[in-house]
C-alpha positions as a printed Julia matrix, in Angstrom:
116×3 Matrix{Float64}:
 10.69   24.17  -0.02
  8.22   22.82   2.74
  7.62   20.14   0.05
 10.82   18.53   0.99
 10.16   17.86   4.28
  6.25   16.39   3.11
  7.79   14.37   0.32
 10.58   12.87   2.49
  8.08   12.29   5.13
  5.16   10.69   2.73
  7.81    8.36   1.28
  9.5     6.8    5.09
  5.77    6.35   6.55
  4.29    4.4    2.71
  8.07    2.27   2.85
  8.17    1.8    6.74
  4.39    0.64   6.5
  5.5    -2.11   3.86
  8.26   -3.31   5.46
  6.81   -3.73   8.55
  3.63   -5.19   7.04
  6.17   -7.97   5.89
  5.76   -9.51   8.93
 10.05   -9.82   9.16
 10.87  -10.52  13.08
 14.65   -9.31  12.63
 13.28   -5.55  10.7
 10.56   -5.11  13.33
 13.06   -6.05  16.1
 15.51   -3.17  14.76
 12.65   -0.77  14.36
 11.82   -1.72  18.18
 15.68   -0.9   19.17
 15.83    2.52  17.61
 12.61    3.64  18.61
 13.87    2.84  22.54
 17.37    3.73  21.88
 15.64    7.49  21.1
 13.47    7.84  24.24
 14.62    9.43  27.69
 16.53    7.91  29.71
 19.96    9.11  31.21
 20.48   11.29  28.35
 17.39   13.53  27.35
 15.77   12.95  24.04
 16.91   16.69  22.27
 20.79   15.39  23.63
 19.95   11.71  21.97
 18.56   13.32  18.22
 22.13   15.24  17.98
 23.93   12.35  18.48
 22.32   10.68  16.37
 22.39   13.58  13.49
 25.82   13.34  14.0
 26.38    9.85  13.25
 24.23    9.94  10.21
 26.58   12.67   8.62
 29.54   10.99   9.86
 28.4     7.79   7.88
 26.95   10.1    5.04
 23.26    8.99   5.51
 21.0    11.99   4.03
 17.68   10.02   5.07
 18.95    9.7    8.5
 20.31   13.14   8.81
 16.63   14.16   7.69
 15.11   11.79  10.41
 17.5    13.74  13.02
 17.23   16.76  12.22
 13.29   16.95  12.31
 12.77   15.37  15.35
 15.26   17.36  16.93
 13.39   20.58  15.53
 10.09   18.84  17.2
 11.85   18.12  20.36
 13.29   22.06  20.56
 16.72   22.4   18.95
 18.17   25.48  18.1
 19.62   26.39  14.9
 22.27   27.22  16.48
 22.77   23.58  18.32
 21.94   22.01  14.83
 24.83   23.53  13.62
 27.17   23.29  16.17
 26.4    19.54  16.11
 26.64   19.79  12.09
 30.31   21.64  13.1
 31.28   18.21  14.83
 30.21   15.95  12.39
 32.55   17.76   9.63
 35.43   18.08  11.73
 35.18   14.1   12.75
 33.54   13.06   9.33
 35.96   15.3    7.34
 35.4    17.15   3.9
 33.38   14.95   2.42
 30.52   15.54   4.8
 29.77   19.12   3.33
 27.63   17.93   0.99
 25.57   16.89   3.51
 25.9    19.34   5.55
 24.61   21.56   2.82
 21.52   19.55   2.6
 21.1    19.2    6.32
 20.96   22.97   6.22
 18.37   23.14   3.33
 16.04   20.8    5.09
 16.49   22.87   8.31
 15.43   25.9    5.94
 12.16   23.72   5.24
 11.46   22.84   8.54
 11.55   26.34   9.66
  9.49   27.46   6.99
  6.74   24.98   7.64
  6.07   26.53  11.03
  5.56   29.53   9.48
């Protein structure tokens, strides 16, 4: 299972590095924006990586929600917070978030077993 969280990983970092080696102003601009948006400022960064896991499964994004949800395992989220937060984003996003909400929780899974 562990493999999920390498593979998903392996992939992002090989297809950011090509897009950014592109040399596009506007993508590396955007990449700029959400890398600030993220860091600490009035809201801490754990507080900042459930909102944004909650907007990803709101708008259905499982890359994002993976994004989220490890660096809000590497910034000291609880299981218990993740799926609280997860709780939120079904009630807002409705039924057709489970799905992702299932695979949210089987990436959590990985996560916890690579620390293992």
């Amino acid at each position: 299972m562990a493999d999920l969280v390498k593979e998903f990983n392996d992939y992002r970092s090989k297809m950011n590095e090509k897009l950014l080696a592109d040399n596009n102003k506007v993508i590396k601009r955007i990449f700029n924006v959400d890398t600030n948006a993220y860091m600490e400022g009035a809201l801490d960064v754990k507080t900042k990586e459930l909102l944004g896991l909650v907007a990803s499964a709101v708008l259905r994004c499982d890359d994002c929600i993976k994004y989220h949800l490890e660096t809000a395992y590497k910034n000291g989220v609880t299981k218990e917070e993740m799926m609280e937060s997860m709780g939120i984003a079904t009630l807002v996003g409705g039924t057709i978030v489970i799905p992702h909400l299932r695979r949210a929780y089987e990436f959590w899974e990985a996560l916890e077993e690579q620390t293992k």
